[in-house]
C-alpha positions in Angstrom: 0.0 0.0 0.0 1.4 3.7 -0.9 2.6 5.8 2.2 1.2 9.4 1.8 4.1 12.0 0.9 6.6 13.6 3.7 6.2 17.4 4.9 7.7 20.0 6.0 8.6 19.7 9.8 5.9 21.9 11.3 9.1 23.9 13.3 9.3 26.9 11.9 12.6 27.6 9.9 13.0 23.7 9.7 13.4 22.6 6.2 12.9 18.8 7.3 11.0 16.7 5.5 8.7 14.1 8.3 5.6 11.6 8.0 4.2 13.6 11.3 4.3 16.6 12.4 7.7 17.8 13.5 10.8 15.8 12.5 12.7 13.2 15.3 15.0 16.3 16.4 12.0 18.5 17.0 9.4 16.6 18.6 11.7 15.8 21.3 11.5 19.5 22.1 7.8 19.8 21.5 7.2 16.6 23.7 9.6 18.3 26.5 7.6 21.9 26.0 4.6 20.2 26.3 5.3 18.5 29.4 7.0 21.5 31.3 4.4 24.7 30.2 0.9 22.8 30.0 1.5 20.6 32.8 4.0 22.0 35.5 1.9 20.1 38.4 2.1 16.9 36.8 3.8 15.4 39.5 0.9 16.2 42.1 -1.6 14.1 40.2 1.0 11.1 39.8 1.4 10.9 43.7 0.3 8.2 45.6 -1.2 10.7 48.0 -3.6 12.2 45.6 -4.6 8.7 43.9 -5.4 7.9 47.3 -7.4 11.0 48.2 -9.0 11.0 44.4 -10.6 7.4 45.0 -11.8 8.1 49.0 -13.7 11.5 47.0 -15.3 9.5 43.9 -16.2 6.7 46.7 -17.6 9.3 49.4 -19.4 11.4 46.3 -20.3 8.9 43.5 -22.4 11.0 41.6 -21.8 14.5 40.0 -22.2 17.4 42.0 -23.2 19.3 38.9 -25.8 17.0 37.4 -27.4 16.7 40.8 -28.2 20.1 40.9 -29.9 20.0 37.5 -32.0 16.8 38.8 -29.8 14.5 36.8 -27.8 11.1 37.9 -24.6 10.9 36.5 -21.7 8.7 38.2 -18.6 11.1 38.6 -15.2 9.7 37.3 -13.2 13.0 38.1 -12.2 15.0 41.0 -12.6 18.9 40.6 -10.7 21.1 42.6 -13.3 23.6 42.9 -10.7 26.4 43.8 -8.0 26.6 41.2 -4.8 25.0 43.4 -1.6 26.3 40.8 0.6 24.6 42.2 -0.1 25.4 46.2 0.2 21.8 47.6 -2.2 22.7 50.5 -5.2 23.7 48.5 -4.5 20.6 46.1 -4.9 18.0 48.7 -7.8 20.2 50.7 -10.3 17.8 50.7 -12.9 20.7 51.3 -11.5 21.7 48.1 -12.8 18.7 46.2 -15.8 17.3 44.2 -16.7 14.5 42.1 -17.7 15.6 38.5 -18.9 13.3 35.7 -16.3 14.1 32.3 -18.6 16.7 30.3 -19.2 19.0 33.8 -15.4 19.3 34.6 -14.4 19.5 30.8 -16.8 22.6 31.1 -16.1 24.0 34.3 -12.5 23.8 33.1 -13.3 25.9 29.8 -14.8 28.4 31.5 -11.9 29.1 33.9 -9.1 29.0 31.8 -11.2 31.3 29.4 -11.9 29.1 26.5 -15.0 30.3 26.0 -13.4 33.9 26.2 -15.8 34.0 29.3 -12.8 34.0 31.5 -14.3 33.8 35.1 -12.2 34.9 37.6 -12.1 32.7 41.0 -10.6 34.3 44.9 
């Protein structure tokens, strides 16, 4: 079966041609970019101590906090910090500071707060 044609390494200034988006050398640096600006408390959710926390939350509060409200029974699969933590290791393991949210609550909770919707609603 025919492969499709290489392209231009989607690096700018790269003259590269690659079967993905960015050529080997460059999506090393895009992986590592990736990792360090979009997810700088990656290492919270990986702990032990959260995973631990996470699953007593989703066991204590099985259904979405959301859909409750609108008279709807969803089971939750994630845990919401309802106060945005950035990085303060206090507020991220508050447990006062959690709730259980189905997929489609937190994905929109999320959007709204980091101002996808360019609604961006400011939380003290």
């Amino acid at each position: 079966m025919p492969r499709k044609p290489k392209k231009p390494c989607k690096y700018p200034g790269c003259p590269e041609l690659t079967e993905g988006n960015y050529c080997k050398a460059h999506q090393k640096e895009v992986n590592r970019e990736y990792n360090c600006s979009n997810r700088p408390h990656k290492k919270l959710y990986n702990s032990s101590r959260w995973q631990d926390l996470r699953r007593y939350v989703l066991n204590k509060q099985p259904l979405c906090v959301e859909c409750l409200k609108n008279n709807r029974i969803t089971p939750a699969t994630v845990v919401d910090h309802i106060k945005p933590h950035k990085g303060n290791e206090d507020l991220f393991y508050d447990i006062n500071n959690l709730q259980s949210l189905c997929k489609s609550c937190h994905d929109r909770k999320t959007a709204k707060e980091d101002g996808r919707w360019k609604r961006k609603v400011y939380t003290f």
